[in-house]
HTML snippet that shows the backbone in 3Dmol.js (N, CA, C, O; Angstrom):
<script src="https://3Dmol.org/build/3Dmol-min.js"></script>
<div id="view" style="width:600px;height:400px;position:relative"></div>
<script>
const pdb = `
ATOM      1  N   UNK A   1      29.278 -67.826 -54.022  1.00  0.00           N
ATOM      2  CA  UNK A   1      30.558 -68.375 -53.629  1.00  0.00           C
ATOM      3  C   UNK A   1      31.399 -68.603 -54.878  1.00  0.00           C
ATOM      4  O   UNK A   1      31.030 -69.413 -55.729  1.00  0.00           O
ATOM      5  N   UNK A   2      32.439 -67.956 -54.991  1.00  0.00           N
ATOM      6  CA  UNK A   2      33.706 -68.070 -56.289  1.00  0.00           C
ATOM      7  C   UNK A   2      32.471 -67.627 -57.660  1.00  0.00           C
ATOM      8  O   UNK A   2      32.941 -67.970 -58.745  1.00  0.00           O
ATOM      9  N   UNK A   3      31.446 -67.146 -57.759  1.00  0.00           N
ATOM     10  CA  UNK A   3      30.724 -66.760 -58.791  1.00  0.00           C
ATOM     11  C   UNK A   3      30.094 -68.466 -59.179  1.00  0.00           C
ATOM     12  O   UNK A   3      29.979 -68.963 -60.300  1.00  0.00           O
ATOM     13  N   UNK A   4      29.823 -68.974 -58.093  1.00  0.00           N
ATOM     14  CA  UNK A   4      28.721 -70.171 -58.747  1.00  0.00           C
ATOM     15  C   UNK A   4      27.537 -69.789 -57.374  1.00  0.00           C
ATOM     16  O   UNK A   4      27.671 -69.303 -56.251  1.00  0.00           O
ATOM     17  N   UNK A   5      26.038 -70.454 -58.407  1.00  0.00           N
ATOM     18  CA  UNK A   5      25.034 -70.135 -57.511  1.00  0.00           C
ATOM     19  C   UNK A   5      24.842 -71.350 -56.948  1.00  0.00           C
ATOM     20  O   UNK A   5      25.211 -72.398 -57.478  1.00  0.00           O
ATOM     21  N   UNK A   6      24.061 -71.244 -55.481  1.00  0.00           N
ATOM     22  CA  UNK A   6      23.472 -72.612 -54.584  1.00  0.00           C
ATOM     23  C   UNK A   6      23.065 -73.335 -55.431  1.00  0.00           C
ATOM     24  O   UNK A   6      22.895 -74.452 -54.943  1.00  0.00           O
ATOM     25  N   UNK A   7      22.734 -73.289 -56.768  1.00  0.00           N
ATOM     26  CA  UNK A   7      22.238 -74.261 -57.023  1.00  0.00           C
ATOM     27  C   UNK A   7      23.080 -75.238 -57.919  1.00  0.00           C
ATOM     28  O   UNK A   7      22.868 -76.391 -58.294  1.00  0.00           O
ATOM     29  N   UNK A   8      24.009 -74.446 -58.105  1.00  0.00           N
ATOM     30  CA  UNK A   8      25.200 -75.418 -58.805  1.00  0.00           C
ATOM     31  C   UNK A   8      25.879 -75.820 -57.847  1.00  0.00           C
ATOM     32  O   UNK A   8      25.909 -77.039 -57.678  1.00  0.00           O
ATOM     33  N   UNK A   9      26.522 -75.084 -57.061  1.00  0.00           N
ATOM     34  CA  UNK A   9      27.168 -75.616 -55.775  1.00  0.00           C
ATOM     35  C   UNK A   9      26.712 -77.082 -55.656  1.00  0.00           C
ATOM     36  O   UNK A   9      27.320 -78.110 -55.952  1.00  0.00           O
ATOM     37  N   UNK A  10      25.232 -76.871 -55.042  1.00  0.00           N
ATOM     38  CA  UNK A  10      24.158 -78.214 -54.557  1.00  0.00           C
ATOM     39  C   UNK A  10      24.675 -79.145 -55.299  1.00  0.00           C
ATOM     40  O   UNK A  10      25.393 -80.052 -54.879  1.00  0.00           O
ATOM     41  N   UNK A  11      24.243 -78.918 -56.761  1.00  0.00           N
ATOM     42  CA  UNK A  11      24.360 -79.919 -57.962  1.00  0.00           C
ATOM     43  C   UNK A  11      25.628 -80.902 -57.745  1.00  0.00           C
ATOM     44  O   UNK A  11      25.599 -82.120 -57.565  1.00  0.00           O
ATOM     45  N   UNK A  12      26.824 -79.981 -57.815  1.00  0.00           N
ATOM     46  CA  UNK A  12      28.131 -80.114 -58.027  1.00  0.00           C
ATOM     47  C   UNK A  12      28.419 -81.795 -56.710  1.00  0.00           C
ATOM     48  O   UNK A  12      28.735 -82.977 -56.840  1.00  0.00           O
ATOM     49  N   UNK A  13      28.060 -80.869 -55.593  1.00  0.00           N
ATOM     50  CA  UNK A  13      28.129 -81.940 -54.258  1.00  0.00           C
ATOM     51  C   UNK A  13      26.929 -83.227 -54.032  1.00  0.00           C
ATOM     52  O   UNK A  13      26.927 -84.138 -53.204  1.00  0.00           O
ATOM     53  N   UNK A  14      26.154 -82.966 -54.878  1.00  0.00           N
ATOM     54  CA  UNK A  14      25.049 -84.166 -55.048  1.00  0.00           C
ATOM     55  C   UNK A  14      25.712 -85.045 -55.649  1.00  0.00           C
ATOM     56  O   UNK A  14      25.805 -86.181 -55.182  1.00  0.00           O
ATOM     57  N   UNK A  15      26.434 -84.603 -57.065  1.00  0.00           N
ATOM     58  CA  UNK A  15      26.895 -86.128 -58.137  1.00  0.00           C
ATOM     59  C   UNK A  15      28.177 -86.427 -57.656  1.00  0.00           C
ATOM     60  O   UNK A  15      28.411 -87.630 -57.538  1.00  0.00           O
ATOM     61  N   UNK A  16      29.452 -85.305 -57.215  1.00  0.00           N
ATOM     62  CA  UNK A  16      30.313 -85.520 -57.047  1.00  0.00           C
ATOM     63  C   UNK A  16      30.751 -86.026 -55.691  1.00  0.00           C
ATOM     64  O   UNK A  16      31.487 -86.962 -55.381  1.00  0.00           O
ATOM     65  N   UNK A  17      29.981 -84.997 -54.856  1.00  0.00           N
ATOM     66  CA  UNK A  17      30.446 -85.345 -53.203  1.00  0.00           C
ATOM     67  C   UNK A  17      30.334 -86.607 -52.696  1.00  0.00           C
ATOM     68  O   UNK A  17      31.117 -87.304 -52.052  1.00  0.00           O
ATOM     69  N   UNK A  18      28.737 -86.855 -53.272  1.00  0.00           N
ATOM     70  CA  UNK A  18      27.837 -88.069 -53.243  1.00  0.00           C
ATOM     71  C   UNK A  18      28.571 -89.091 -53.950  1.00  0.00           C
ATOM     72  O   UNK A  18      28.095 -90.190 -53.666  1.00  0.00           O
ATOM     73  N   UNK A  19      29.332 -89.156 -54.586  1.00  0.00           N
ATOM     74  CA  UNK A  19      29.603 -90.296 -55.285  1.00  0.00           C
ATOM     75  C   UNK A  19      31.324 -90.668 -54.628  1.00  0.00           C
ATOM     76  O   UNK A  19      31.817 -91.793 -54.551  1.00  0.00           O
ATOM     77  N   UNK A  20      31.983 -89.347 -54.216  1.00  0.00           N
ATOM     78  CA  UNK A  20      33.056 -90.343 -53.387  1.00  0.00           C
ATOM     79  C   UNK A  20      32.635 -90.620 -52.281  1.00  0.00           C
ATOM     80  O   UNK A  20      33.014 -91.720 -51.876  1.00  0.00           O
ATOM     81  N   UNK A  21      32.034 -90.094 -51.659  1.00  0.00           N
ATOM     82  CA  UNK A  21      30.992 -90.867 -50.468  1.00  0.00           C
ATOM     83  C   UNK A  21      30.623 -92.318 -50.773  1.00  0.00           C
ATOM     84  O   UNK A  21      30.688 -93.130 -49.850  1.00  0.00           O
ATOM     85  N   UNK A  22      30.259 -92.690 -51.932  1.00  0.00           N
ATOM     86  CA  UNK A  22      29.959 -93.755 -51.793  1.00  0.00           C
ATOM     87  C   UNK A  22      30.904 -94.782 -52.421  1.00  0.00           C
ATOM     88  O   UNK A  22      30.860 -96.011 -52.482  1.00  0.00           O
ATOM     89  N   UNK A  23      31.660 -93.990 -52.808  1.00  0.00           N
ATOM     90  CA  UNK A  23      33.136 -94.836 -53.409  1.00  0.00           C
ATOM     91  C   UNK A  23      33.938 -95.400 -51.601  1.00  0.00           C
ATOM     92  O   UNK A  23      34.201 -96.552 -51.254  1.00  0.00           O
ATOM     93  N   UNK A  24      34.115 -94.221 -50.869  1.00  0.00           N
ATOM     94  CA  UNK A  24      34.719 -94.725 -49.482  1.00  0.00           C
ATOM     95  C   UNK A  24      33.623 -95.412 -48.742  1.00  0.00           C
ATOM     96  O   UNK A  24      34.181 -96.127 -47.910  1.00  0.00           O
ATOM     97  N   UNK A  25      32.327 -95.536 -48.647  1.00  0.00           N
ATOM     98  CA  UNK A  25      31.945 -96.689 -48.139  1.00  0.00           C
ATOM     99  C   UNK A  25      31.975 -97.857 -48.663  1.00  0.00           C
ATOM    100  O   UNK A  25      31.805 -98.806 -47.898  1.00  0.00           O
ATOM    101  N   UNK A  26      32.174 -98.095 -49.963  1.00  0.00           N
ATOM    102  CA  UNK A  26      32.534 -99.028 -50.807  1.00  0.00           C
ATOM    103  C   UNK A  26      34.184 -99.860 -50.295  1.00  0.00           C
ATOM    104  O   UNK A  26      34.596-101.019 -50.251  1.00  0.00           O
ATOM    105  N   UNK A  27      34.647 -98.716 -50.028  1.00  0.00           N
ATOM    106  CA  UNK A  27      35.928 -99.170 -49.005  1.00  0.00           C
ATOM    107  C   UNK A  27      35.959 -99.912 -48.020  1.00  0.00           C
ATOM    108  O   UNK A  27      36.441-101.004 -47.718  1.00  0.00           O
ATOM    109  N   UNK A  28      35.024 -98.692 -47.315  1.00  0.00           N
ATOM    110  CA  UNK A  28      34.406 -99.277 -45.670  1.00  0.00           C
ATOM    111  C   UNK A  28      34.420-100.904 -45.750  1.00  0.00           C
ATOM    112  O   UNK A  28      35.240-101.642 -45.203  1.00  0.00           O
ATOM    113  N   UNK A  29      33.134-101.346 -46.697  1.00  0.00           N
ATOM    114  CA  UNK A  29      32.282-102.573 -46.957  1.00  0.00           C
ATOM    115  C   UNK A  29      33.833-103.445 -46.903  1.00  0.00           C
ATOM    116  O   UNK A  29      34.238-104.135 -45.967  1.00  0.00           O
ATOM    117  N   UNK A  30      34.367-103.233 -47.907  1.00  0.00           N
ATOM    118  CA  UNK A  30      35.813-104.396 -48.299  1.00  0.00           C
ATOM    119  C   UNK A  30      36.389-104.218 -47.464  1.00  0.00           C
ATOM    120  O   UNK A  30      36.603-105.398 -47.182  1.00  0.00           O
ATOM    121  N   UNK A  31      37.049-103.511 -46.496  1.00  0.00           N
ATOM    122  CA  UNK A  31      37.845-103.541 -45.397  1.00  0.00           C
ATOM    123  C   UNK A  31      37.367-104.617 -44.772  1.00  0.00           C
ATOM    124  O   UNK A  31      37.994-105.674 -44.695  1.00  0.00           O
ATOM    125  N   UNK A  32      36.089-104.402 -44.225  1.00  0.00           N
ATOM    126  CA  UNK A  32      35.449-104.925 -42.988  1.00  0.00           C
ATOM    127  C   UNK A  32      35.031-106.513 -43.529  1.00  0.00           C
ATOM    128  O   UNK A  32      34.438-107.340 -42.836  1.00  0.00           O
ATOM    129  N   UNK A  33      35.425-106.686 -44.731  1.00  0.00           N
ATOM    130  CA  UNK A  33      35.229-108.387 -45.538  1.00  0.00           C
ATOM    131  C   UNK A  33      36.301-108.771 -44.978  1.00  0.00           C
ATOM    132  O   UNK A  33      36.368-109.722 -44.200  1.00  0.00           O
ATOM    133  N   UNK A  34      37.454-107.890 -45.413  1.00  0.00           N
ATOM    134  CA  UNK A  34      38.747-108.489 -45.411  1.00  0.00           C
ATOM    135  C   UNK A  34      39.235-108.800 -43.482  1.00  0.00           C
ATOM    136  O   UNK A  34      39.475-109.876 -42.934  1.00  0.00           O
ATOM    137  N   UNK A  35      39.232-107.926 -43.113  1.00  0.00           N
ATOM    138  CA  UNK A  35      39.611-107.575 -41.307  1.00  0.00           C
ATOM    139  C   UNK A  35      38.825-108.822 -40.595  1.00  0.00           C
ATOM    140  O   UNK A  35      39.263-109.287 -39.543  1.00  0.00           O
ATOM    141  N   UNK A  36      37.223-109.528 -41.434  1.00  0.00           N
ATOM    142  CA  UNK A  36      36.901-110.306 -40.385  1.00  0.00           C
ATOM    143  C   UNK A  36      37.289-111.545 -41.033  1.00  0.00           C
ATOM    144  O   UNK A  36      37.341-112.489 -40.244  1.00  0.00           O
ATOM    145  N   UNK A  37      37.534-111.778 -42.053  1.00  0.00           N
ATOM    146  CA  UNK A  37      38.071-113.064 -42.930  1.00  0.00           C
ATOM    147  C   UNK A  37      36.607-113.860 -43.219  1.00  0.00           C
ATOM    148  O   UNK A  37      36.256-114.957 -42.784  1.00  0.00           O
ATOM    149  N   UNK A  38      35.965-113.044 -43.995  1.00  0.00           N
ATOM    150  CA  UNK A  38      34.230-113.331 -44.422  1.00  0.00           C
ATOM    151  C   UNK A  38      34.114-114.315 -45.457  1.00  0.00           C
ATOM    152  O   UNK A  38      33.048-114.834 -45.788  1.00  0.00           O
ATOM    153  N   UNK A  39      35.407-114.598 -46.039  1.00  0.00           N
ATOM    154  CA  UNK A  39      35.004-115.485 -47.111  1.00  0.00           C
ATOM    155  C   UNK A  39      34.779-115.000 -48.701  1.00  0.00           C
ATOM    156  O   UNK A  39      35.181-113.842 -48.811  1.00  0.00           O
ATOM    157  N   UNK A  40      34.321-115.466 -49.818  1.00  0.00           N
ATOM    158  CA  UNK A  40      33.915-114.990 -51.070  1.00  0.00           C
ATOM    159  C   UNK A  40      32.181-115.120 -50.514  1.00  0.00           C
ATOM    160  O   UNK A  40      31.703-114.067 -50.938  1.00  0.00           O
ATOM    161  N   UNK A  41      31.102-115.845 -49.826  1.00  0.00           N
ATOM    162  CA  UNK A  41      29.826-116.026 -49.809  1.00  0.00           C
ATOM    163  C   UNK A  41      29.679-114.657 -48.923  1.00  0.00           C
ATOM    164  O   UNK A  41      28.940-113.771 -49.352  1.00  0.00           O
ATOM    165  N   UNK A  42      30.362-114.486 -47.720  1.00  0.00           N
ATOM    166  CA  UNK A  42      30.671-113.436 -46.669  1.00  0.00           C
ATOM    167  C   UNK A  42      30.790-111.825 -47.180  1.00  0.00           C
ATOM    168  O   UNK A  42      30.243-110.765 -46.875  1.00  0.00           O
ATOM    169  N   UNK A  43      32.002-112.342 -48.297  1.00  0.00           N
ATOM    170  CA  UNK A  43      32.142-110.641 -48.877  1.00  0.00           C
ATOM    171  C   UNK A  43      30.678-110.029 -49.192  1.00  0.00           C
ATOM    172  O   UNK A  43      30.099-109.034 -48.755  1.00  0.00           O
ATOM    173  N   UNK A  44      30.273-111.135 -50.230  1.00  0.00           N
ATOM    174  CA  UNK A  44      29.537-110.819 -51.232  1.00  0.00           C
ATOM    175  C   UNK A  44      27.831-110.867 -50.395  1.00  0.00           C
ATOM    176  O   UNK A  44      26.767-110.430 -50.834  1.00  0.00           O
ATOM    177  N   UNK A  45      28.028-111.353 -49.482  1.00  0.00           N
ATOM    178  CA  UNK A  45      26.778-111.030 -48.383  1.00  0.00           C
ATOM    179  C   UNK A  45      26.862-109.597 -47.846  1.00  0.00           C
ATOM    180  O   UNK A  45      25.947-108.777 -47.776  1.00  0.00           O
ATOM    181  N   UNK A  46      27.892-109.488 -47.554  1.00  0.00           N
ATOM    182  CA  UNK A  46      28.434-107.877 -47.278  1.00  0.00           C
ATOM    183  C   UNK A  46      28.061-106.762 -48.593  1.00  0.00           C
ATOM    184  O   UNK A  46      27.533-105.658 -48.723  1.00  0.00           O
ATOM    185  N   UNK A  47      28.320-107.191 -48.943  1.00  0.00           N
ATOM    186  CA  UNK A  47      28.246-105.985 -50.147  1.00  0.00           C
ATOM    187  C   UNK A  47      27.130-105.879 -50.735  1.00  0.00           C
ATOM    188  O   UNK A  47      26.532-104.814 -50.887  1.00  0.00           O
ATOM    189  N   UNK A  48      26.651-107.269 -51.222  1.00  0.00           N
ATOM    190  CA  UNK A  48      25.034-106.893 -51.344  1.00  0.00           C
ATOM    191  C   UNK A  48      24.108-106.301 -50.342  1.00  0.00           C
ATOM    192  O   UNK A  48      23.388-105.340 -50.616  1.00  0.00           O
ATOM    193  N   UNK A  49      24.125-106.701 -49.541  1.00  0.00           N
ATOM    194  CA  UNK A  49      23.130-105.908 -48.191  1.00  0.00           C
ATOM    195  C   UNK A  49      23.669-104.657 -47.995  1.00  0.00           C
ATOM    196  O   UNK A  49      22.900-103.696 -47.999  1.00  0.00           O
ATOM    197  N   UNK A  50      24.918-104.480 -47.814  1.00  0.00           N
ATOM    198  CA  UNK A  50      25.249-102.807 -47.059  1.00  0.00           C
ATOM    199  C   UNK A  50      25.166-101.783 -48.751  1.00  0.00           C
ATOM    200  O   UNK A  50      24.775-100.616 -48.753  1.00  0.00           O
ATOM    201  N   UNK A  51      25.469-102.286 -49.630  1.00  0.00           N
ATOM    202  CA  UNK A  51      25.218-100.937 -50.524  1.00  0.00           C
ATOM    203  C   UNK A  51      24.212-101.634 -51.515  1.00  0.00           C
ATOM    204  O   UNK A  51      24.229-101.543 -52.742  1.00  0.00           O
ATOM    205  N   UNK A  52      23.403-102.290 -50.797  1.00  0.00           N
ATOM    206  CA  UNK A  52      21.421-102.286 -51.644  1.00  0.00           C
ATOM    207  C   UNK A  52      21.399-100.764 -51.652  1.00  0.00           C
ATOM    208  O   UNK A  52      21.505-100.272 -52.775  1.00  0.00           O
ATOM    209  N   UNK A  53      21.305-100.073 -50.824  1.00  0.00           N
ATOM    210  CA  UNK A  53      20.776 -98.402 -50.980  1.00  0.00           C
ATOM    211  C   UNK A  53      21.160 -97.838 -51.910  1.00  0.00           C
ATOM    212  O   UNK A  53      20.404 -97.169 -52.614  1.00  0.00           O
ATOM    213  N   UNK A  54      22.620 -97.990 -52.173  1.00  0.00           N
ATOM    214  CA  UNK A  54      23.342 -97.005 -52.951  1.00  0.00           C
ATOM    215  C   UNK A  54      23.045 -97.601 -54.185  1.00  0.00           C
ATOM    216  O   UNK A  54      23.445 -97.004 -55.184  1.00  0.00           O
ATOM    217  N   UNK A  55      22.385 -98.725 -54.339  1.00  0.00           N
ATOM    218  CA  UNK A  55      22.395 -99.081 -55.602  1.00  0.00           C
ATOM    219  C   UNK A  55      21.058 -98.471 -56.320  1.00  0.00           C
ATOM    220  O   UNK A  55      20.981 -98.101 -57.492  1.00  0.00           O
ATOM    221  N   UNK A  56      19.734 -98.452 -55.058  1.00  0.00           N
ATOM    222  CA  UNK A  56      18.937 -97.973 -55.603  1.00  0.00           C
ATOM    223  C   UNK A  56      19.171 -95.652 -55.607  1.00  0.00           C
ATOM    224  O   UNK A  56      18.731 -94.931 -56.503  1.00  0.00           O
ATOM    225  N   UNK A  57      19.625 -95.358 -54.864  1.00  0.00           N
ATOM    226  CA  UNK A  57      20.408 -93.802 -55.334  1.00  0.00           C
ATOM    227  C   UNK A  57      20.447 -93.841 -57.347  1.00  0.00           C
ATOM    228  O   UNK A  57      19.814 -93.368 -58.291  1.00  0.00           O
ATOM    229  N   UNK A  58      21.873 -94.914 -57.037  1.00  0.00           N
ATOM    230  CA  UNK A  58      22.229 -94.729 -58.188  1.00  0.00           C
ATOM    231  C   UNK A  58      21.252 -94.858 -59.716  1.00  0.00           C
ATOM    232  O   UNK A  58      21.363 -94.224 -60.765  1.00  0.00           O
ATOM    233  N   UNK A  59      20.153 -96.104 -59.263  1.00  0.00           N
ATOM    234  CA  UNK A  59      19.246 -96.247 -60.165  1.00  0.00           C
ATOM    235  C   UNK A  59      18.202 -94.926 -60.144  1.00  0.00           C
ATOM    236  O   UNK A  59      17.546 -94.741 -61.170  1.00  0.00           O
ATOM    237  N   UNK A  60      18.105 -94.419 -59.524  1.00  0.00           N
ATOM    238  CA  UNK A  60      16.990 -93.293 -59.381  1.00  0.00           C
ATOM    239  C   UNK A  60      17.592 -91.920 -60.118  1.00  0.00           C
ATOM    240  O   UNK A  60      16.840 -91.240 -60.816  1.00  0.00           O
ATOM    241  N   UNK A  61      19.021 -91.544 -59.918  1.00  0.00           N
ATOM    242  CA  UNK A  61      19.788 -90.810 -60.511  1.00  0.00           C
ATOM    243  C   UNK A  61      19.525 -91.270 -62.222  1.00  0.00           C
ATOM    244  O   UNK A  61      19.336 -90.460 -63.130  1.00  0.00           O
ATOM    245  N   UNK A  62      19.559 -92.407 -62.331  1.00  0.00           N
ATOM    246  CA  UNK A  62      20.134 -93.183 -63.896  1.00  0.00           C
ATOM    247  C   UNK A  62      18.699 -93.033 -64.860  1.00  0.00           C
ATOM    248  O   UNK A  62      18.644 -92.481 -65.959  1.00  0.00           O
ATOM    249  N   UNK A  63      17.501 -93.722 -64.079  1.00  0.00           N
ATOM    250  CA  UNK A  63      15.834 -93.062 -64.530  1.00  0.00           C
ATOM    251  C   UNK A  63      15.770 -91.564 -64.323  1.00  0.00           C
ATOM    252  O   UNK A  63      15.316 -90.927 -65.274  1.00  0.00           O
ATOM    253  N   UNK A  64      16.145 -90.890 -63.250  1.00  0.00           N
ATOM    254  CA  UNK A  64      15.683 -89.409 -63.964  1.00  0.00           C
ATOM    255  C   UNK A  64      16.795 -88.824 -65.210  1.00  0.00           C
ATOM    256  O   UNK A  64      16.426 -87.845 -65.859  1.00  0.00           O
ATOM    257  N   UNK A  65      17.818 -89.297 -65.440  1.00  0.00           N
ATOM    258  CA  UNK A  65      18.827 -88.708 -66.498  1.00  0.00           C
ATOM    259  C   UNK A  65      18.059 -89.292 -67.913  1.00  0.00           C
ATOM    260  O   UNK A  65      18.122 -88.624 -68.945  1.00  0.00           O
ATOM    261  N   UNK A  66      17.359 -90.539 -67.873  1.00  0.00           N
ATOM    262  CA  UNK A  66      16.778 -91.058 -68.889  1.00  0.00           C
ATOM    263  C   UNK A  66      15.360 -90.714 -69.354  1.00  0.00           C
ATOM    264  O   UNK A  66      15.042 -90.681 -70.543  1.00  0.00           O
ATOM    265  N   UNK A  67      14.523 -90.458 -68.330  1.00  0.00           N
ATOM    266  CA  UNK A  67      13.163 -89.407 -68.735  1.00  0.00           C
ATOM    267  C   UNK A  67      13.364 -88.379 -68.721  1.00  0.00           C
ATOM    268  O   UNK A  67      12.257 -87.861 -68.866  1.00  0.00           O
ATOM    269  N   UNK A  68      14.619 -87.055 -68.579  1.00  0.00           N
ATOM    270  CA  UNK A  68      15.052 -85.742 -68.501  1.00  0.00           C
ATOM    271  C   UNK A  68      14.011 -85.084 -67.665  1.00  0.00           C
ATOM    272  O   UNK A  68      13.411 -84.019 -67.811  1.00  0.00           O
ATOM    273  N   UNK A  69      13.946 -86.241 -66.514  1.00  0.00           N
ATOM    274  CA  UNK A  69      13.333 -84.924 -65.205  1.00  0.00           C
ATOM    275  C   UNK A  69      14.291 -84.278 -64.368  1.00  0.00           C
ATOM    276  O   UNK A  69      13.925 -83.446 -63.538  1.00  0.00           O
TER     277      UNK A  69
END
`;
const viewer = $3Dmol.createViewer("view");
viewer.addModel(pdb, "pdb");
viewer.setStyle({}, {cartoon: {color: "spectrum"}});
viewer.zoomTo();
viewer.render();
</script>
């Protein structure tokens, strides 16, 4: 496709795709603070629980860039 192989493609949409993906659920999360009137304890209950995952993604991304697996 345009002279890149599946496996850059892949690459490309893993760090990049993947990461505004998780920039607009990052949205999602604050909207849905703000729309129910959650508070600063509320937000921040929100945000810790709904992107725990993405935090561990991101740490797993951050250890393999640091042992060069």
């Amino acid at each position: 496709m345009f002279g890149f192989s599946e496996e850059q493609v892949a690459n490309w949409g893993m760090t990049f795709g993947l990461g505004a993906f998780m920039l607009f659920m990052l949205f999602i999360i604050g909207e849905l603070a703000y729309r129910s009137k959650a508070g600063k304890v509320g937000t921040f209950a929100l945000f810790f629980v709904l992107a725990f995952g993405m935090v561990g993604f991101v740490a797993k991304s951050v250890i393999q860039k640091m042992w060069g697996i």
